[in-house]
MARZAMAR-144569 format. One record per residue (C-alpha): residue in three letters; chain; y, z, x. Coordinates in nm, 2 decimals, padded with zeros to 4 digits, always signed. Layout:
REM MARZAMAR-144569
['ALA' 'A' [Y Z X]] ...
REM end
This chain:
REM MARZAMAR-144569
['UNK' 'A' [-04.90 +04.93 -02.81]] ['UNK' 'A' [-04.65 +04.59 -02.74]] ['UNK' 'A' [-04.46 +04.75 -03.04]] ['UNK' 'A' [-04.45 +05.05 -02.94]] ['UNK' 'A' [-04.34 +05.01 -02.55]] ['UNK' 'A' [-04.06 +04.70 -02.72]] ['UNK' 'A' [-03.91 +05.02 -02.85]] ['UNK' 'A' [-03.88 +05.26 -02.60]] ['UNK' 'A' [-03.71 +05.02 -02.35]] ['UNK' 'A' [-03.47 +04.94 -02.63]] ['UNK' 'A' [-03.38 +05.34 -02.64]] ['UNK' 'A' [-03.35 +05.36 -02.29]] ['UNK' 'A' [-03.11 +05.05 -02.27]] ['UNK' 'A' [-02.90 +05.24 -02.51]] ['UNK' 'A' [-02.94 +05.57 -02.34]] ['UNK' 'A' [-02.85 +05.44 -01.99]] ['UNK' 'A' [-02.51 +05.24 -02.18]] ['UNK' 'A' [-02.41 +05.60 -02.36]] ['UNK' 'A' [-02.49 +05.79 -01.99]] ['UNK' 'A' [-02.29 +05.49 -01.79]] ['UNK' 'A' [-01.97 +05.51 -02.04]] ['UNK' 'A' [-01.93 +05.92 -01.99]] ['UNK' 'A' [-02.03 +05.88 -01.64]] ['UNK' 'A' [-01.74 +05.65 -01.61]] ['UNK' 'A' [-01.48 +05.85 -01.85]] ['UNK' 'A' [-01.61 +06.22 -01.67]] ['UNK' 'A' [-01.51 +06.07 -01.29]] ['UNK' 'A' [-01.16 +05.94 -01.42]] ['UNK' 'A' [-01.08 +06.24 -01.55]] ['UNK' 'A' [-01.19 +06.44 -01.31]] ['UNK' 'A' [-00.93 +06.64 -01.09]] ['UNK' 'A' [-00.82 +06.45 -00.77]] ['UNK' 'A' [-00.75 +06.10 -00.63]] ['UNK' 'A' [-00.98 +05.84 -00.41]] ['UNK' 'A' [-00.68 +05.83 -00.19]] ['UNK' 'A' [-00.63 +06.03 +00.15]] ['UNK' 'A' [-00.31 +06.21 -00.02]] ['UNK' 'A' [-00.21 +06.40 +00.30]] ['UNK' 'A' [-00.19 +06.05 +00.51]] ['UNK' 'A' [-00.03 +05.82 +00.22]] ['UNK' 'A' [+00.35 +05.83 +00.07]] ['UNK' 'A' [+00.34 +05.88 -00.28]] ['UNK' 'A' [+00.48 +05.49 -00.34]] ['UNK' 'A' [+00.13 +05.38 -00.12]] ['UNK' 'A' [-00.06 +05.57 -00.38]] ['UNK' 'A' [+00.09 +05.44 -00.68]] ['UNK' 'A' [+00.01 +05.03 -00.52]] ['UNK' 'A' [-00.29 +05.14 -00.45]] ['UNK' 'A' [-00.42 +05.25 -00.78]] ['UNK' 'A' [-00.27 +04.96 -00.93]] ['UNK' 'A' [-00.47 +04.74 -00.73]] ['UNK' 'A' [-00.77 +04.94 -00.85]] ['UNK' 'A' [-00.68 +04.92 -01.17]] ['UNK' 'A' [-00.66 +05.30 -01.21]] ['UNK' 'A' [-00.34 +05.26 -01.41]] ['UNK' 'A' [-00.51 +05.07 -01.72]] ['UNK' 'A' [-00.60 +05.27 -02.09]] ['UNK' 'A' [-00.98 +05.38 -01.94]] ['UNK' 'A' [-01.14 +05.15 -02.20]] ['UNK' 'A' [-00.96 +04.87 -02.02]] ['UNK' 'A' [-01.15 +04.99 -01.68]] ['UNK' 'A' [-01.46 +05.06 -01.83]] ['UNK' 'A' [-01.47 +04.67 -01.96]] ['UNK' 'A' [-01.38 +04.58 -01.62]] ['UNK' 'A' [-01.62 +04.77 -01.42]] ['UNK' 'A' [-01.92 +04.66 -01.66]] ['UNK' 'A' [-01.83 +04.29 -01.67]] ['UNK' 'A' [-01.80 +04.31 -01.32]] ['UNK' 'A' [-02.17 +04.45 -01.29]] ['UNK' 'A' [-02.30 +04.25 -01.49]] ['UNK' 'A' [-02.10 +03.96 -01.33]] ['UNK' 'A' [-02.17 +04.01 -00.96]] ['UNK' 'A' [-02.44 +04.25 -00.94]] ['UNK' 'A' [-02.31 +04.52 -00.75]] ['UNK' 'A' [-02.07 +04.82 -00.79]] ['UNK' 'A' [-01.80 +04.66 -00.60]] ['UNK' 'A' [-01.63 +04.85 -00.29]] ['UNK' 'A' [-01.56 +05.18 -00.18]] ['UNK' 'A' [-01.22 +05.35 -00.16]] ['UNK' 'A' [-01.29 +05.58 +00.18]] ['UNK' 'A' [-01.65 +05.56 +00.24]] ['UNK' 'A' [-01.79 +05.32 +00.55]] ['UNK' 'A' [-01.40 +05.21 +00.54]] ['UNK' 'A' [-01.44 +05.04 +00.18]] ['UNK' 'A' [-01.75 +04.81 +00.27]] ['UNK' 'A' [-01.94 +04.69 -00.03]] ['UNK' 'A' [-02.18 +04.93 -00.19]] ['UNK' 'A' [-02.44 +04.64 -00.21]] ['UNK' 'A' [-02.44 +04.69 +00.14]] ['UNK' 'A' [-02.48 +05.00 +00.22]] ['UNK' 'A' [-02.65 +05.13 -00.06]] ['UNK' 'A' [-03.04 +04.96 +00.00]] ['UNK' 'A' [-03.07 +05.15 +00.36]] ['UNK' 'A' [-02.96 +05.51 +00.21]] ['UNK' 'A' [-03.24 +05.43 -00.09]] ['UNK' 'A' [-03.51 +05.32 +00.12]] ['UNK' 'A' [-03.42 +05.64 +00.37]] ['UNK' 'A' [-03.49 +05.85 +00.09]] ['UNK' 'A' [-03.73 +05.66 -00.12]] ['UNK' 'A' [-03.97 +05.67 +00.18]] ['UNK' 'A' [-03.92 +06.05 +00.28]] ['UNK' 'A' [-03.95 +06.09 -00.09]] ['UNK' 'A' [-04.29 +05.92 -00.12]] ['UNK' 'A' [-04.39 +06.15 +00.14]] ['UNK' 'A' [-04.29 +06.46 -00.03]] ['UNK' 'A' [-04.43 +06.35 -00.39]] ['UNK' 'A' [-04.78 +06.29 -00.19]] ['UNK' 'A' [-04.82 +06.61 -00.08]] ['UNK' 'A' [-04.65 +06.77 -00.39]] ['UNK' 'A' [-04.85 +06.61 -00.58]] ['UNK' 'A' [-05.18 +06.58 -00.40]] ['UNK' 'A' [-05.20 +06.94 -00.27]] ['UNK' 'A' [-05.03 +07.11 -00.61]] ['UNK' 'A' [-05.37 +06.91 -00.80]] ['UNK' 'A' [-05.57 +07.07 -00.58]] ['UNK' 'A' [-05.45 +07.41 -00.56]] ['UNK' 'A' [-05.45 +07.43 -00.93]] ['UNK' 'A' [-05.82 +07.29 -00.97]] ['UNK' 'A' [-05.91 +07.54 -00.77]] ['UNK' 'A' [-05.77 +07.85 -00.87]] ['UNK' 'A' [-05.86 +07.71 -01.26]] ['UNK' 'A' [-06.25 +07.71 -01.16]] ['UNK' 'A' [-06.21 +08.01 -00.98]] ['UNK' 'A' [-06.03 +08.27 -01.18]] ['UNK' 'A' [-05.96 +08.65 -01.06]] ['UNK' 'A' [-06.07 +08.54 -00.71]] ['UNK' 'A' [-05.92 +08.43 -00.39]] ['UNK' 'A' [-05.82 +08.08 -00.47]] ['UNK' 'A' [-05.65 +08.21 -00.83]] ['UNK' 'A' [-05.45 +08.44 -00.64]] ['UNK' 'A' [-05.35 +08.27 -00.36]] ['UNK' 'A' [-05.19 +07.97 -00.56]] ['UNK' 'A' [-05.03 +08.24 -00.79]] ['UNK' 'A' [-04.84 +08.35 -00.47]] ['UNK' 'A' [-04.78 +08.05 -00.34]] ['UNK' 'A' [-04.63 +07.93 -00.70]] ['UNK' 'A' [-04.40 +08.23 -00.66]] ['UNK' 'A' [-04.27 +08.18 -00.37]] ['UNK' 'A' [-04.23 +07.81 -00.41]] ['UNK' 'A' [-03.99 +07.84 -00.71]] ['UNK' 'A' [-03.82 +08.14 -00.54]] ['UNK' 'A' [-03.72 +07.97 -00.19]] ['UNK' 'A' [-03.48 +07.68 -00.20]] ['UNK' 'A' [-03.60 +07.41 +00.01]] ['UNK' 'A' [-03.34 +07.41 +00.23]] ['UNK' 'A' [-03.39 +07.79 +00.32]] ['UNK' 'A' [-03.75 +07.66 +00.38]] ['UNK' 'A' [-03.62 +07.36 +00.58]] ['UNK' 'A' [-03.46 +07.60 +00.84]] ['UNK' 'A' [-03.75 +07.83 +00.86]] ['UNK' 'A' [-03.95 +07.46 +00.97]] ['UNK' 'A' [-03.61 +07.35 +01.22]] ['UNK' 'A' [-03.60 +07.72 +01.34]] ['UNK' 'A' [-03.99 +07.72 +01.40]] ['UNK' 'A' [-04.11 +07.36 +01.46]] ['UNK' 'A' [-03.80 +07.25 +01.65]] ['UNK' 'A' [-03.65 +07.48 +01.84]] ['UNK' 'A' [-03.90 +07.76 +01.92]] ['UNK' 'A' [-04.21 +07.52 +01.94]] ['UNK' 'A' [-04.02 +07.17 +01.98]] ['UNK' 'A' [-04.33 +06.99 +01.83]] ['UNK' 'A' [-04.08 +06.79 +01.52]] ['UNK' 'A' [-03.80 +06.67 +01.63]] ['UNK' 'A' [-03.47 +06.87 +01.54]] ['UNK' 'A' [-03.27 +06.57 +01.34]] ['UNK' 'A' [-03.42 +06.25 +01.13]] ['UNK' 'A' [-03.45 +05.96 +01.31]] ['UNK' 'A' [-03.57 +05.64 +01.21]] ['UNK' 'A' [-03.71 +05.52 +01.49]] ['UNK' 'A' [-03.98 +05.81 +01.49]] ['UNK' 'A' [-04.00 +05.78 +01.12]] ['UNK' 'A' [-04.32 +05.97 +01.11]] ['UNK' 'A' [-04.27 +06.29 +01.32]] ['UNK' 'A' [-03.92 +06.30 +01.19]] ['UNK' 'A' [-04.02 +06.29 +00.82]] ['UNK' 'A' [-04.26 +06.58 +00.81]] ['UNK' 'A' [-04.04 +06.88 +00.81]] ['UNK' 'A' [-03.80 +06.76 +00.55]] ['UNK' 'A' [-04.08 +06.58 +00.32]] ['UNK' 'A' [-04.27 +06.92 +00.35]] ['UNK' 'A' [-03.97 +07.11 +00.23]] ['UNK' 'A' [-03.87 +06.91 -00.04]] ['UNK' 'A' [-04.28 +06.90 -00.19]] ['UNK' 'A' [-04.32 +07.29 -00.16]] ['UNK' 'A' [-04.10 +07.33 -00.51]] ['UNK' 'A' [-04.28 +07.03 -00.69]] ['UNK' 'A' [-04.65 +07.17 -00.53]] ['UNK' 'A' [-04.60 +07.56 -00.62]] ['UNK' 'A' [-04.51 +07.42 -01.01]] ['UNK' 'A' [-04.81 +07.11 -01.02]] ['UNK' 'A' [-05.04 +07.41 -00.90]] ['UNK' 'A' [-04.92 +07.66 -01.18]] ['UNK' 'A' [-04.89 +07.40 -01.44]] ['UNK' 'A' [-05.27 +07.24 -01.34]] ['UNK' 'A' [-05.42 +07.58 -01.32]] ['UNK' 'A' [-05.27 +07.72 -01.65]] ['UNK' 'A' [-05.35 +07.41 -01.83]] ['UNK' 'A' [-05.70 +07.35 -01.72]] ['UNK' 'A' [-05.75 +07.77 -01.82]] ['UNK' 'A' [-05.68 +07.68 -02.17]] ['UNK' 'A' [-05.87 +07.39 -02.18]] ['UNK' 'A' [-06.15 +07.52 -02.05]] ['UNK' 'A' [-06.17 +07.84 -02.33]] ['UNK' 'A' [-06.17 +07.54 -02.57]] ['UNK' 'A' [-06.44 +07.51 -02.87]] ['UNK' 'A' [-06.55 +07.14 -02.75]] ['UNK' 'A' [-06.55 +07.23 -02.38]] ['UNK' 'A' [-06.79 +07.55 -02.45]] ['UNK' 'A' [-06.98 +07.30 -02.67]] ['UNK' 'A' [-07.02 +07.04 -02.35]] ['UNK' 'A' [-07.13 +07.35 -02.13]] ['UNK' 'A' [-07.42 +07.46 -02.42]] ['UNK' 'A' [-07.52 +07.12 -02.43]] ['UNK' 'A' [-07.60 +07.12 -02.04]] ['UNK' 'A' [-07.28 +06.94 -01.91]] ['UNK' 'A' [-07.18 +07.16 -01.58]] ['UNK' 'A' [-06.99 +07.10 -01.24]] ['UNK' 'A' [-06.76 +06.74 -01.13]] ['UNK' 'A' [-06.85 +06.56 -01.47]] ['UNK' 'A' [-06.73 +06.87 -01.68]] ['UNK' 'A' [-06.39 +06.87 -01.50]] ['UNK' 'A' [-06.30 +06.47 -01.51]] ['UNK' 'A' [-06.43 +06.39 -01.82]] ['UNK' 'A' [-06.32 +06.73 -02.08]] ['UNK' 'A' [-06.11 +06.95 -01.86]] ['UNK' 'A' [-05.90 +06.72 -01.63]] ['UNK' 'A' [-05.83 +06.47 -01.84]] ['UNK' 'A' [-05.76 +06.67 -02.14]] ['UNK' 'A' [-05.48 +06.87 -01.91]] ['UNK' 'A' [-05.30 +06.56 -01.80]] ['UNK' 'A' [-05.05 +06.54 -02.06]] ['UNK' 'A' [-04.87 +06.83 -02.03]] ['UNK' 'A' [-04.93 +06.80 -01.60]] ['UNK' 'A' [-04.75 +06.45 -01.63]] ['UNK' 'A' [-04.46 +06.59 -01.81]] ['UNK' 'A' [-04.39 +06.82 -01.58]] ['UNK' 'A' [-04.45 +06.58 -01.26]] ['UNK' 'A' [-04.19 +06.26 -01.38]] ['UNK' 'A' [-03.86 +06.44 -01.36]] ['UNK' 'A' [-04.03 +06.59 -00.98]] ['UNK' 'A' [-04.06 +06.24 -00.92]] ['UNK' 'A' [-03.71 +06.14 -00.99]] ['UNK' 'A' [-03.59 +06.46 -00.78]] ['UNK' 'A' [-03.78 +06.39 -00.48]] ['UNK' 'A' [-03.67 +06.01 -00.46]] ['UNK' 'A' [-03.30 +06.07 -00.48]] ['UNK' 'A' [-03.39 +06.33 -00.22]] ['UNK' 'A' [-03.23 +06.70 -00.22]] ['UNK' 'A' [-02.88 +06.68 -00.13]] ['UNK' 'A' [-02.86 +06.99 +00.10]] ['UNK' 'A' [-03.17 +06.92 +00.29]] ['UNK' 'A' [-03.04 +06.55 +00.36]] ['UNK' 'A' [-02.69 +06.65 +00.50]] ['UNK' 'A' [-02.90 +06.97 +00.72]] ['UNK' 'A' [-03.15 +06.73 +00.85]] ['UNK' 'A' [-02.92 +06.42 +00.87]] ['UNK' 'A' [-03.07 +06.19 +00.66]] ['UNK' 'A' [-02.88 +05.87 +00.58]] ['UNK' 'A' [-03.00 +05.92 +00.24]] ['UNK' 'A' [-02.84 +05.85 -00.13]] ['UNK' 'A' [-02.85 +06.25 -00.15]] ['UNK' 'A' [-02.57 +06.28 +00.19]] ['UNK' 'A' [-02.37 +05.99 +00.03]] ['UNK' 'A' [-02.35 +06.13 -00.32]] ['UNK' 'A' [-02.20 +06.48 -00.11]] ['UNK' 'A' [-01.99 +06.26 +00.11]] ['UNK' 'A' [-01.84 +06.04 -00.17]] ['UNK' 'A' [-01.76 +06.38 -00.33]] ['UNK' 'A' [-01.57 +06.59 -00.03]] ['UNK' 'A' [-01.45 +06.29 +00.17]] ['UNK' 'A' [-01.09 +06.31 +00.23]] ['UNK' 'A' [-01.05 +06.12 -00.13]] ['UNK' 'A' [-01.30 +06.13 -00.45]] ['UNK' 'A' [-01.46 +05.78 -00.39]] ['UNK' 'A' [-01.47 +05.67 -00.76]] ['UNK' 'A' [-01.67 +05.38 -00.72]] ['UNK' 'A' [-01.97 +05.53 -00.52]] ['UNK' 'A' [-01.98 +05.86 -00.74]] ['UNK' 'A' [-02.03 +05.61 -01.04]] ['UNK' 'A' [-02.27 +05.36 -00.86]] ['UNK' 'A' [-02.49 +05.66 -00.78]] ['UNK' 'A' [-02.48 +05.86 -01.07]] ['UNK' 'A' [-02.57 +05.56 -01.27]] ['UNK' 'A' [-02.86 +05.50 -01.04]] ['UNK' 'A' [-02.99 +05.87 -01.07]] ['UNK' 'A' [-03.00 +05.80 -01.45]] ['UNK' 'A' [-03.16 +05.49 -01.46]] ['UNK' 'A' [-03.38 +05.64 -01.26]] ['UNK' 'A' [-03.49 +05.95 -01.43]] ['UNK' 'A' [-03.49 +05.68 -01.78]] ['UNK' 'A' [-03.73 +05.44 -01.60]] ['UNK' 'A' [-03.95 +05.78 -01.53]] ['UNK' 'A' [-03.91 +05.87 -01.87]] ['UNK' 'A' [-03.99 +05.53 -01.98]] ['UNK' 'A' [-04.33 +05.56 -01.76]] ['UNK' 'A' [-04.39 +05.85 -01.89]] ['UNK' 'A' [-04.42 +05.75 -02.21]] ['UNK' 'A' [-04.66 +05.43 -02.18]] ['UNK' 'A' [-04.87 +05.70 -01.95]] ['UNK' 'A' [-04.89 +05.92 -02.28]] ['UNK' 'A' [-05.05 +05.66 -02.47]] ['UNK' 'A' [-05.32 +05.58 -02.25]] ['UNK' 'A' [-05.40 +05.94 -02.17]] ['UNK' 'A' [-05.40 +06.00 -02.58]] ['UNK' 'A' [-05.37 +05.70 -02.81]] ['UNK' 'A' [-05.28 +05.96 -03.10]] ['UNK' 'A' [-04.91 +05.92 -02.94]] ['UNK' 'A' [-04.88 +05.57 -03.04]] ['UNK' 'A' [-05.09 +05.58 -03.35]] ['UNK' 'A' [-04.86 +05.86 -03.50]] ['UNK' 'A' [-04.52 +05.66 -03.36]] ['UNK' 'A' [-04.63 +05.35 -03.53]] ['UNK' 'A' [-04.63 +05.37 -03.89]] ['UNK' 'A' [-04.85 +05.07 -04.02]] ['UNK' 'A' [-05.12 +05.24 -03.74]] ['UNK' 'A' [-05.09 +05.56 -03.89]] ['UNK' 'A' [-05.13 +05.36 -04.26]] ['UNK' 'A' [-05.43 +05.23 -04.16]] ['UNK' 'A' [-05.57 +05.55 -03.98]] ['UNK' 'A' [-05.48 +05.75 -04.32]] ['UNK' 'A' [-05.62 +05.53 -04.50]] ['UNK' 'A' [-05.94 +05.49 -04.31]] ['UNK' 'A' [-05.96 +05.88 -04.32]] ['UNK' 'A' [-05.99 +05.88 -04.72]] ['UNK' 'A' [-06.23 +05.60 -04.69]] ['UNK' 'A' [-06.46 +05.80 -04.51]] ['UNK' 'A' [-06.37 +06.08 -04.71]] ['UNK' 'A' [-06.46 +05.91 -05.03]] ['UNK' 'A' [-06.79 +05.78 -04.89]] ['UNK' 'A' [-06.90 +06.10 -04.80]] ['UNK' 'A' [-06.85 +06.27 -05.14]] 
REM end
């Protein structure tokens, strides 16, 4: 197991350095400046990028912009955003904004898709199997913005009961409408994904055997069917996870979340490209969706140890060789 996780954080140190390097070399050469080119003279420009470094070979920068991660701890300043104030700065109160409204939405995502799916599973060709069919369709059919304006439209203006805009001070009434919008996606696919794993599972050989045997109702479906359906559940759940923290970007800059989604759109159609917060959030959506992976993974092996028996060839030695033991005894 130790061996096993040792080596999946080394992969995803790697990954995160190969994403970081094109991360950096894709912005640089990316059309457009981080300057306001309509209120600068071409000479202001040409100082300012010199200041930024802009003007060195792009391995150069990409030394510079590591060490100076790595040195300080932060991703240094902005070129137009909050008038060039630290990212370090900034940057925590957009993450918890929508780190908590994302925790929200992966609650009921989550929570409600398990359920619908459980039920519509142990209840095929009736109500409950239909119902989360349709609700599956139209969950992966309607953005969540197009749903978030149905909720504003509704639940805001018509019946003011939410109010119209997020605001922190009424975190909890403001939270529901966007949190809602953003779990109907990752709820419609938990619910599809539960119900068409648990199906298969439960027309199984050692399932049927469990029923024959006398095993029926709650201990049937933790024990053989649940548990047995997980794997391929979790799978599709971590990247959810990732998309729901970071937070949808349209439905932040509708609802006027301060979020890390609004920034990453701000930073990008500001009057300049700002370089330094495109990069600073890009990197952190990668090392986010890694560290999911990387979850994901050590969640794997303690769902089915078979993962890190086979990934570990002395374990899968001694499991081979245990297998002819038995083998030869038998004979």
């Amino acid at each position: 197991m130790g061996r096993y996780i040792i080596k999946r954080v080394i992969m995803a140190l790697i990954t995160l350095f190969i994403i970081t390097f094109l991360l950096f070399l894709l912005v640089r050469i990316m059309p457009g400046n981080p300057f306001p080119s309509e209120r600068m003279s071409d000479e202001a420009i040409e100082k300012k990028r010199e200041e930024m470094g802009l003007n060195d070979p792009i391995l150069v920068q990409y030394k510079n912009y590591i060490s100076g991660i790595i040195r300080t701890g932060s991703f240094g300043k902005g070129s137009s955003l909050y008038n060039g104030a630290p990212i370090a700065t900034v940057l925590p109160k957009a993450m918890s904004n929508s780190f908590r409204i994302g925790g929200v939405a992966i609650l009921m995502g989550v929570s409600i898709g398990l359920i619908l799916g459980i039920a519509a599973a142990l209840n095929r060709g009736r109500f409950w199997d239909v119902f989360c069919t349709v609700l599956s369709i139209v969950g992966v059919c309607i953005p969540s913005y197009v749903f978030m304006i149905f909720l504003q439209y509704f639940f805001a203006y018509k019946i003011p009961f939410f109010p119209f805009y997020f605001n922190n001070r009424n975190f909890l009434m403001s939270s529901v409408m966007p949190a809602l919008s953003l779990s109907l996606f990752s709820m419609s696919t938990v619910a599809r994904f539960t119900r068409n794993e648990m199906v298969e599972v439960m027309d199984s050989d050692y399932v049927l055997m469990a029923e024959s045997k006398g095993m029926y109702g709650t201990k049937l479906v933790t024990r053989h069917i649940l548990r047995n359906a997980l794997i391929p559940i979790v799978t599709v759940i971590a990247p959810l996870i990732v998309d729901l923290l970071t937070g949808a970007l349209v439905v932040e800059k509708i609802y006027g979340i301060n979020g890390i989604g609004k920034l990453m759109v701000d930073a990008i159609t500001g009057e300049g490209i700002d370089y330094n917060w495109v990069l600073a959030l890009g990197i952190l959506y990668s090392a986010m969706y890694i560290g999911i992976m990387l979850v994901l993974d050590i969640v794997y092996c303690l769902l089915d140890p078979r993962i890190r028996v086979s990934d570990d060839p002395g374990s899968s030695k001694e499991a081979s060789d245990s297998t002819a033991a038995e083998g030869t005894v038998g004979v």
